[in-house]
C-alpha positions, -999 to 999 in steps of 0.1 A, spaced: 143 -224 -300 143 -245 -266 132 -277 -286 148 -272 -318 179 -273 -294 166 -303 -277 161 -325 -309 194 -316 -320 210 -331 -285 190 -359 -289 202 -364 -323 237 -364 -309 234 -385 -288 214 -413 -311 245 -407 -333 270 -414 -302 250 -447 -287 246 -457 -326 284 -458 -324 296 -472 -296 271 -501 -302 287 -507 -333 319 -503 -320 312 -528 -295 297 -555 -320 330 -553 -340 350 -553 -312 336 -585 -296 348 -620 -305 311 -638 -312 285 -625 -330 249 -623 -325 221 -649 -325 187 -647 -331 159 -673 -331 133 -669 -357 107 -695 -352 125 -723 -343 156 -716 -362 186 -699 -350 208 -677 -369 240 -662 -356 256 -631 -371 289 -618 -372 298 -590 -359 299 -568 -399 265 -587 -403 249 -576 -375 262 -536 -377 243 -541 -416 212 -557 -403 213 -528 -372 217 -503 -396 189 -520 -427 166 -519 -397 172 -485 -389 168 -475 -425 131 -496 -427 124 -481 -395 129 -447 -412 109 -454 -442 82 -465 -422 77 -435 -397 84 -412 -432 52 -435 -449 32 -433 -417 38 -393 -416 29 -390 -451 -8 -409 -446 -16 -389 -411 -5 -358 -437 -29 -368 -464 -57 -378 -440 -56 -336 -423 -51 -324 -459 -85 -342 -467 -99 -328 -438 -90 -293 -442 -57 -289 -416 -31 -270 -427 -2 -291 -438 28 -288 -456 7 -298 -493 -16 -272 -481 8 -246 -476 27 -253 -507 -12 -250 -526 -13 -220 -507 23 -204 -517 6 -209 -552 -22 -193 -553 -11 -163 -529 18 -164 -558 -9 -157 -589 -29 -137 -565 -7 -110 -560 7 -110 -597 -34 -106 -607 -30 -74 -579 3 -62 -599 -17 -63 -629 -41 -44 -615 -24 -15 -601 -9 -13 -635 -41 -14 -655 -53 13 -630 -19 36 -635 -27 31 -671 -64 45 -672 -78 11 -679 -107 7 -659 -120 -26 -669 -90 -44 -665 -83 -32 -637 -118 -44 -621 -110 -76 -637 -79 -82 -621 -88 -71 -587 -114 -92 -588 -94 -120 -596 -67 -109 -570 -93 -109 -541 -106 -146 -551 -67 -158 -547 -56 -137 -519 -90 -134 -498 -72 -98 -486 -103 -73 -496 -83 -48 -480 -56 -47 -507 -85 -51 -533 -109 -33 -528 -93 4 -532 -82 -8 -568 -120 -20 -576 -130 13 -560 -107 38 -580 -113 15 -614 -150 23 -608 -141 58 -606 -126 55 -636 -151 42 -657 -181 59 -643 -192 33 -626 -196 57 -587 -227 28 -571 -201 5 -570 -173 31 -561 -199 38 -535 -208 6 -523 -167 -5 -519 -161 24 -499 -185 15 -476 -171 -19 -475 -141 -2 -466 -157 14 -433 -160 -22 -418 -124 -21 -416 -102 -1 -387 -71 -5 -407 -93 9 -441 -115 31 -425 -103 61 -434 -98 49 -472 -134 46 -472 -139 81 -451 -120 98 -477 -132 82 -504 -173 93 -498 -162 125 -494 -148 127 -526 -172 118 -541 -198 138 -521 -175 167 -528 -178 158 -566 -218 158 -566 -214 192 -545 -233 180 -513 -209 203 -488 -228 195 -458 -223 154 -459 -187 165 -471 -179 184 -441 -190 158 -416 -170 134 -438 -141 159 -433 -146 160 -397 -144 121 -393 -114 117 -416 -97 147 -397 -104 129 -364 -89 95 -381 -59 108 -392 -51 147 -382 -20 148 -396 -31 139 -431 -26 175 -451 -48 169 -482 -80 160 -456 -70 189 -431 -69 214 -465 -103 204 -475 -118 202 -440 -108 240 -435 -119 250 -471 -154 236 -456 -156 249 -427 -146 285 -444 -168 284 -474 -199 274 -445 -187 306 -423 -174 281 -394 -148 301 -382 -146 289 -349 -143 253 -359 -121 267 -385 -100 281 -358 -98 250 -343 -89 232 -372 -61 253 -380 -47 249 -343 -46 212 -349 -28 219 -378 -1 240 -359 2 213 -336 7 186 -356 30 200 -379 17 203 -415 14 243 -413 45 266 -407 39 289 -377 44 322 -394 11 310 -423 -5 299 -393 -6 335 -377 -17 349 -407 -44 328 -413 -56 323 -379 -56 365 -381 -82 365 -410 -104 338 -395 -104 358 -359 -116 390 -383 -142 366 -396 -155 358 -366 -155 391 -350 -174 406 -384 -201 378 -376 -206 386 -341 -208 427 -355 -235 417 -375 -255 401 -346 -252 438 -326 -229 418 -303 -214 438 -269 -182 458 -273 -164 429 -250 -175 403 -281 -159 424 -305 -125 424 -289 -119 399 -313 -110 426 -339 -79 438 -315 -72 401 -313 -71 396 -354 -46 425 -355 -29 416 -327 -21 381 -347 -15 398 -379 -5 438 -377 -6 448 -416 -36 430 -424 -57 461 -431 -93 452 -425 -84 441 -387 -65 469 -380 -95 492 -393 -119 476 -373 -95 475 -342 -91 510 -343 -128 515 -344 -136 493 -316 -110 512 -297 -126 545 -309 -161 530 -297 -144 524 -264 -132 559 -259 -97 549 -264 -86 567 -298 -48 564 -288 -48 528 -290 -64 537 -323 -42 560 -337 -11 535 -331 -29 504 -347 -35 527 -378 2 539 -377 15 506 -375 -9 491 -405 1 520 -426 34 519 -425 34 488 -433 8 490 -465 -9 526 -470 -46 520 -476 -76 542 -479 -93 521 -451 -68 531 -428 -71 565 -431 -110 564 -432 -106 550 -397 -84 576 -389 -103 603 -400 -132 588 -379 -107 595 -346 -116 634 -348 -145 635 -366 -152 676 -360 -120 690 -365 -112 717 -393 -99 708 -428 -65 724 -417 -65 705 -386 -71 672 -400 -38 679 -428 -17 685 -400 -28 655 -379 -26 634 -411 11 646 -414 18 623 -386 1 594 -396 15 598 -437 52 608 -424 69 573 -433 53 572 -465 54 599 -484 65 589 -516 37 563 -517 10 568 -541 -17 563 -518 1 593 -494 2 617 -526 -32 606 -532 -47 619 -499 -31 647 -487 -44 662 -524 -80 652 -513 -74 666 -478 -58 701 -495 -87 704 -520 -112 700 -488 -91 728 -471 -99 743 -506 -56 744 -511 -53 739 -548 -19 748 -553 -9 726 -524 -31 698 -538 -15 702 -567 20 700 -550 9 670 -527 -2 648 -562 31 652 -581 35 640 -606 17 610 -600 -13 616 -627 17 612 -650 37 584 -635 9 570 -623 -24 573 -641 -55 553 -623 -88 569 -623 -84 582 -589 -52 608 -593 -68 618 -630 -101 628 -606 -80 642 -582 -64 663 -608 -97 672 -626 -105 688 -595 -77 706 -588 -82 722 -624 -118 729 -612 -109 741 -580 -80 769 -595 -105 780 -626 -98 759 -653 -118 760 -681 -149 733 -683 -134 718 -713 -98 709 -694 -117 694 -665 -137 669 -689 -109 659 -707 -93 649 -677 -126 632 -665 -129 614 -698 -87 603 -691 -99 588 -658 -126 570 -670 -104 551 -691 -80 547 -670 -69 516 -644 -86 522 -613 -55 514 -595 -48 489 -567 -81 468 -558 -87 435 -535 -76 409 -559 -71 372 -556 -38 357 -558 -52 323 -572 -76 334 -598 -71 370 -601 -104 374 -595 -112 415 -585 -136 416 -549 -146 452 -542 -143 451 -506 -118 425 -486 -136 384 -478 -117 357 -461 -122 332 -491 -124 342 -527 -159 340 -536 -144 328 -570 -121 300 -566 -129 294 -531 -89 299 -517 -88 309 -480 -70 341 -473 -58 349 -508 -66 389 -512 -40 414 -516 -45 448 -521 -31 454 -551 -31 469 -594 -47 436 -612 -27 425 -642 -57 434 -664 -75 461 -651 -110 464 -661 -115 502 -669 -157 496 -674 -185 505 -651 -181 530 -625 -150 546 -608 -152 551 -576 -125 583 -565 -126 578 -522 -128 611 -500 -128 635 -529 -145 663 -518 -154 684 -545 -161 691 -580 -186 720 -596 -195 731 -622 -215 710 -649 -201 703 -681 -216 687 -711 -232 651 -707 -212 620 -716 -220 586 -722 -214 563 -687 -210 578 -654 -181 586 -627 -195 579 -591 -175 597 -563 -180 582 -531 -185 594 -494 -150 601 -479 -130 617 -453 -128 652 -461 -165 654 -477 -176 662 -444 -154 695 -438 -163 714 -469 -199 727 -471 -200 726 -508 -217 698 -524 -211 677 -553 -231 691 -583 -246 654 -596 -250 667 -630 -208 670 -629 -202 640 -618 -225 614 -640 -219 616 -678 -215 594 -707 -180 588 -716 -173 588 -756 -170 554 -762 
C-alpha cells in the first residue's frame, strides 16, 4: 500500500517537473544547443520539447526491453515471473477442469474415468489433497481396495486430510468385518473430529456390540456436549448403557455398592422396565423394600409388565395367596383396564384357588384379546371350576395357536428377543426393544404362560407342547403342575 502510494507521487511529480520544463523551453526566447562531436546544433524551443520527449520515449523502450531480458533470463532459471505465472494460470486452468471431470465420472459410477482424471488433475495441480479422495473412492468403486488402501494412508501424512484417511480405513476395515482395528479407527477419528455424527454413530455401535459400556458412556457424553444428540435420547440411552454396565458387574458377584448402578439406570430412565426390576431388587437386597415398592409403582404405571410384578412379588416372598391379591391391588390400581392387570390378578385369584373371581378379573379379554397367555389362563379357570377335560383342551389347543402377545421386539428389524438386550443381536441397533405384540407373531414352538399356578388333570396327548413357567403365585399353592397336562402335541 505504502509504496504503491509512493510511486504514484513520484509519478506526479515526473508529470509536473516534465511540465514546467517544457513550459519553460517554449517560454524562452533562444533555443537549445548541443555539441555533437565537433558540431553544434541549436534547437528551438518546439524542437527541443520533441527531442525531450523522443528521448523519454527511447528511454522507455529501453528500460521495457532491459525488463523483458532480466524476465527471460529468471524464467530460464526457474523464478517465478509474470510468463511463469501466466504458464501457471494455464495449467492450474486444465487442472482443475480434469478434477471437475473427475468428480463427475465419480457421481456417475465410472470408476475408471474417474482414476483417469484425478490422475491427470494431480499432475497439473500438484494438490494430492484434492486428488487423492477421488482416486480413493474411484478405487472403491471398481474393486480396486490396495489402492483405496494405500491413498488413504497417503492421506494420514496430511493434518488437514487426516481424518479423510482415518475414516476411510475404517470403512473399509468395517467392510472386511475386523471390529477390533475398526474401533481404534473409531476412537482416533472421534478424537479428530468429535462433532462428526456419522463417526460418533459408528464409534458407539462399536463400543456396544464389544460390551464397552463405559467407554460407551463416555462416548455418548461427548455427544451431549457437543451437540449432535438431543438431551431427552441422551437420557434414555445413557439409562440402558448404565443397566448394561451394572448387569456386567452382577455377573462378576460384584458388592451391593457396585450395583447401585441399577438405581442409577432407573433413576436416568423411570419406565425402562429391566432397570427398574433390578433397582427394586437391589433395594430388596439391601433391606429397603419401600424404595422397592415405589420404583415398581412408578415403572408400572407407566408400562405394566410381568417383570415388574415378579419383582414385586419378590418384596414379600411368604405371605398368603390372599395377602399378596390385596397387596397387588395397590400396585395394579392405575391400571386396571390393562391387559397385563386382567392378566395377573386371574393368575393371583386361581393361586388363592378363586375361580369365579379369576374368571371376573380376565374379562373378557380371552375374547377381545386372544394371546396364548389369557386362552391358558382361561383353560385353567375351566379346570379349576370342573369343567370337563374336553373344554379345557380345546381351549389349550386355541392358545397354542394363538399370538403369544406382547414380546421384546426390535423397532428396526422386528426382530423378536425373549428376554430385553441393549443392542439387537439382529441388526445391531442400540437401544431399540419395546415391549410390545410383533406385527407377525410367530404362534410355533413353545408358549410360555408366566406365574400360572395351576392346571390338573391329564388330558389326551397332543402333538407339540405348552411350557408353563415358574411365576409369582406358583409358590403359594401346594398343588403342582401335572407334566403330563401341560406337554402335548397340538393337531397340526
Amino acid at each position: 500500500m505504502l509504496w504503491s502510494l509512493t510511486k504514484i507521487l513520484l509519478f506526479v511529480a515526473a508529470i509536473a517537473g516534465l511540465t514546467l520544463g517544457a513550459g519553460y523551453l517554449l517560454e524562452s526566447d533562444g533555443g537549445v544547443m548541443l555539441t555533437v562531436a565537433g558540431v553544434e546544433y541549436t534547437l528551438s524551443p518546439l524542437m527541443s520539447v520533441i527531442a525531450l520527449c523522443v528521448l523519454l520515449v527511447v528511454l522507455w523502450v529501453f528500460l521495457k526491453l532491459m525488463s523483458l531480458l532480466v524476465a527471460t533470463l529468471k524464467f530460464i532459471n526457474g523464478d517465478e515471473t509474470a510468463l511463469s505465472r501466466y504458464f501457471d494460470r494455464s495449467r492450474e486452468r486444465r487442472g482443475f477442469q480434469a478434477l471437475t471431470e473427475g468428480m463427475m465420472a465419480l457421481a456417475s459410477g465410472e470408476g475408471r474415468a474417474a482414476m483417469d482424471k484425478a490422475r491427470k488433475a494431480e499432475r497439473l495441480l500438484r494438490r494430492p489433497e484434492l486428488t487423492n479422495l477421488i482416486t480413493a473412492q474411484a478405487a472403491e468403486i471398481t474393486g480396486d481396495k490396495r489402492k483405496a488402501e494405500e491413498v488413504y494412508k497417503r492421506l494420514l501424512q496430511d493434518d488437514q486430510t487426516r481424518f479423510v484417511g482415518v475414516r476411510g480405513l475404517m470403512k473399509q476395515k468395517l467392510e472386511d468385518g475386523k471390529t477390533e482395528t475398526a474401533l481404534k479407527l473409531a476412537e482416533t477419528a472421534f478424537a479428530l473430529k468429535p462433532r462428526h455424527v456419522e463417526t460418533s454413530d459408528i464409534l458407539l455401535k462399536l463400543q456396544a456390540d464389544s460390551e464397552d459400556w463405559k467407554g460407551a458412556r463416555n462416548t455418548l457424553n461427548a455427544k451431549l456436549k457437543h451437540g449432535t444428540l438431543p438431551r431427552d435420547v441422551h437420557r434414555r440411552r445413557d439409562a440402558v448403557l448404565a443397566l448394561s454396565e451394572a448387569k456386567a458387574l452382577l455377573s462378576e458377584d460384584a458388592s451391593i455398592s457396585e450395583r447401585e448402578d441399577f438405581i442409577e439406570a432407573n433413576r436416568l430412565s423411570p419406565d425402562l422396565i429391566p432397570a427398574a426390576a433390578m433397582a427394586a431388587r437391589s433395594y430388596i437386597a439391601k433391606g429397603k423394600p419401600r424404595f422397592a415398592m415405589r420404583i415398581l409403582k412408578k415403572a408400572w404405571e407407566a408400562h405394566p409388565h410381568p417383570d415388574l410384578a415378579a419383582a414385586y412379588a419378590e418384596i414379600e416372598p411368604n405371605e398368603t395367596p390372599q395377602e399378596r391379591i390385596k397387596r397387588f391391588g395397590v400396585l395394579v390400581k392405575p391400571t386396571l383396564d390393562h391387559p397385563e392387570t386382567k392378566m395377573l390378578m386371574a393368575e393371583l385369584q386361581i393361586a388363592a384357588e378363586d375361580f369365579p373371581a379369576a374368571r371376573k378379573a380376565l374379562g373378557d379379554l380371552w375374547e377381545a384379546d386372544p394371546t396364548a397367555r389369557s386362552l391358558t389362563i382361561l383353560a385353567a379357570i375351566e379346570k379349576g371350576e370342573g369343567a370337563a377335560d374336553d373344554i379345557v383342551k380345546g381351549w389349550l389347543a386355541r392358545a397354542v395357536n394363538a399370538p403369544r402377545g406382547p414380546q421384546w421386539v426390535c423397532d428396526k428389524c422386528h426382530n423378536i428377543h425373549g428376554e430385553w438386550v441393549p443392542v439387537c443381536g439382529n441388526c445391531g441397533a442400540l437401544d431399540s426393544l419395546s415391549w410390545t405384540a410383533p406385527s407377525s407373531d410367530d404362534t410355533g414352538g413353545p408358549v410360555s404362560v408366566d406365574m400360572l399356578p395351576m392346571i390338573v388333570g391329564a388330558p389326551e396327548p397332543m402333538t407339540g407342547e405348552i411350557v408353563f413357567s415358574d411365576s409369582v403365585g406358583s409358590g403359594d399353592t401346594e398343588e403342582e403342575i401335572d407334566e403330563e397336562t401341560v406337554a402335548h402335541e397340538p393337531t397340526k
